[in-house]
N, C-alpha and C positions, 0 to 999 in steps of 0.2 A: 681216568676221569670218573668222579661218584655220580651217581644218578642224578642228583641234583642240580649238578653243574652243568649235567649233559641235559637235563630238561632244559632250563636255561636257554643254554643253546640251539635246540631244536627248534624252541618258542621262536626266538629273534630271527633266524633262520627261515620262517614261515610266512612271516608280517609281509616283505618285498615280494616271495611268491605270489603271495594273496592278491595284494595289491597288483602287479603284474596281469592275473588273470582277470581282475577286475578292469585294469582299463585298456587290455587286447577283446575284451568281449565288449564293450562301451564303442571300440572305435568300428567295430565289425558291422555297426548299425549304420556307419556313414562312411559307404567307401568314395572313393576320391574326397577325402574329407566334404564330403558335402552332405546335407542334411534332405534334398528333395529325393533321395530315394527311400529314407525311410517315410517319408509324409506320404507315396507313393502306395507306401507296402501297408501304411493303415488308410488308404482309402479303396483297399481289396485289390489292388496290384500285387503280384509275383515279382517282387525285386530285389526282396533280399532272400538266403535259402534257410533251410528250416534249424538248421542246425544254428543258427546266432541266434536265432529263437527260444530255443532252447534253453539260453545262458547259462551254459555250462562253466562258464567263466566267473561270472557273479555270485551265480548260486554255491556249484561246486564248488571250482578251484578258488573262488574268493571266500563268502560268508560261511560255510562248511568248514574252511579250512582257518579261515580268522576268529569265528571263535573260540576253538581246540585250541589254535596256537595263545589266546589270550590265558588260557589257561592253566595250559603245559610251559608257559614261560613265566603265570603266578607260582606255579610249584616249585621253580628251579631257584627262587628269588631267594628263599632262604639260605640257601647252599647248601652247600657237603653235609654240611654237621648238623642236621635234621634228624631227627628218630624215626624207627620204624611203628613207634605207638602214637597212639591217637591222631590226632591232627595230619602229620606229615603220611602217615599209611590212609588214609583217608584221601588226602590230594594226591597221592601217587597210583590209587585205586581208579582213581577220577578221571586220572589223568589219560587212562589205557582207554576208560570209555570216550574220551573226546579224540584223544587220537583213534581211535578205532572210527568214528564219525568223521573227520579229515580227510580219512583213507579212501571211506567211502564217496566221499566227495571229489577227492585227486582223482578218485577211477571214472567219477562222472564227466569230469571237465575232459578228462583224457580222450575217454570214448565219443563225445561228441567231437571234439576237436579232432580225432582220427576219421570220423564217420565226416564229415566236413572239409576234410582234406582230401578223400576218395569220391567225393560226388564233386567237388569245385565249385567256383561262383554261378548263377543263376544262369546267366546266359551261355554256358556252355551246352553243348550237344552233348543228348543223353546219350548212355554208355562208352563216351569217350575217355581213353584215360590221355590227363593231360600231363599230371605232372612229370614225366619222363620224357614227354615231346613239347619243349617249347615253342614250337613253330605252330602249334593250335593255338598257343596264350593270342594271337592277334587276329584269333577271328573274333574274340570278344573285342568289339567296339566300345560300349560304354557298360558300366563305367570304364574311364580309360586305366590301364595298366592292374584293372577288378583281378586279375589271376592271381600275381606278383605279392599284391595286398593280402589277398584271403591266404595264400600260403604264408607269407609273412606271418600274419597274426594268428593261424591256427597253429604252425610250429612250435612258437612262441605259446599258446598256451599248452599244443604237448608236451614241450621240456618243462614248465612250471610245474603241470599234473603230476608227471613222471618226478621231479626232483621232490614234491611234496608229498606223494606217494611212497618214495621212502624215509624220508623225514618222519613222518607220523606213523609209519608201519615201525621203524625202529625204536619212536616214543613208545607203542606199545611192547614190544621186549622192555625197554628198558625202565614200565611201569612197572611191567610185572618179575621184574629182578626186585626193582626198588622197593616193592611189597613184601615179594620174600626174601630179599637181605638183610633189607634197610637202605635207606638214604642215608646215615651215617658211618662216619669210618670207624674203626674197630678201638678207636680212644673214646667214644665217648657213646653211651647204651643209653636211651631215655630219659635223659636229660643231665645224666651223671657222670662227667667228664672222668677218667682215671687219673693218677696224675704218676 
C-alpha cells in the first residue's frame, strides 16, 4: 500500500474514533442519563469526578485527534500517484506534524480515562479499589449502577485513545517515508508518467 493510500486510510479510520470519544465524554457528564447531577456539580456540588472534567474525550481523543485526521485523510485523497515535489511533500510533511498532535492528544484522552478508571465514580470510598471487586459497585447508591457506567465509558475511551494512538503514530512513520520516498510509485517521478 503507497503512502497515500495508507494516509487515506488512517484519515477515515480516525473520524468514528474521534467521534466515539467525543460522545463517551458528553455522556460522562450525565450518569444515570440524567442531567440533575451535573446542574448539581455547577452549583459547587462534588458530583461528578475530576477526570470528565477534564474532557479528555472532547479535547484529546476528539478535537486533537479530528483535526489531524481531517488532514491526514486530505493528503491520502489524491492517491498513490502523487509526487514527492512540491505540493504532495509538503502535505506529507504536514501530515507527520498533525499526526504527531493526534498522538499527543490519544495519550491525553488515554491518560485521563486510565486516571479515571483507578479513582472510580464520586461516591466511592477513597483508597478503594473497586474494579476487581464488584461486590463494593453496590455500596454506591446513587447514581444507580454510577460504577458499571463510568467503567463503561472510560474503557470505551481507552480502547479509542489506545487505537488512535497508533493510528496517528503510524501516520507519522508513514509521513516521514512519504517525504523521503515519495508518495508515488516508481512509474511516474513529478509529474512525468514513464510509459
Amino acid at each position: 500500500m503507497c503512502t497515500g493510500k495508507c494516509s487515506k486510510f488512517i484519515g477515515i479510520c480516525l473520524y468514528p474514533l474521534a467521534l466515539l470519544s467525543i460522545i463517551c465524554n458528553i455522556f460522562l457528564f450525565f450518569p444515570d442519563f440524567q442531567t440533575i447531577y451535573s446542574k448539581e456539580e455547577a452549583e459547587g456540588l462534588y458530583r461528578l469526578t475530576d477526570e470528565i472534567k477534564y474532557m479528555g474525550g472532547v479535547v484529546g481523543g476528539g478535537i486533537l485527534v479530528l483535526i489531524p485526521a481531517i488532514h491526514i485523510h486530505s493528503t491520502g485523497r489524491q492517491g498513490c500517484c502523487s509526487n514527492r515535489c512540491g505540493v504532495s511533500f509538503s502535505r506529507m510533511f504536514l501530515s507527520i506534524i498533525f499526526a504527531a498532535v493526534g498522538v499527543a492528544g490519544a495519550l491525553y484522552s488515554g491518560i485521563i480515562a486510565v486516571v479515571g478508571l483507578i479513582r472510580g465514580p464520586v461516591c466511592m470510598y477513597e483508597n478503594e479499589c473497586y474494579l476487581g471487586n464488584s461486590e463494593t459497585w453496590e455500596t454506591c447508591e446513587e447514581p444507580e449502577n454510577i460504577v458499571v457506567f463510568n467503567i463503561a465509558l472510560f474503557s470505551a475511551l481507552l480502547v479509542a485513545a489506545c487505537l488512535e494512538l497508533l493510528l496517528c503514530g503510524f501516520q507519522v512513520l508513514n509521513g516521514l517515508f512519504g517525504c523521503i520516498c515519495g508518495t508515488c510509485n516508481h512509474k511516474e517521478v513529478c509529474g512525468i508518467s514513464s510509459k
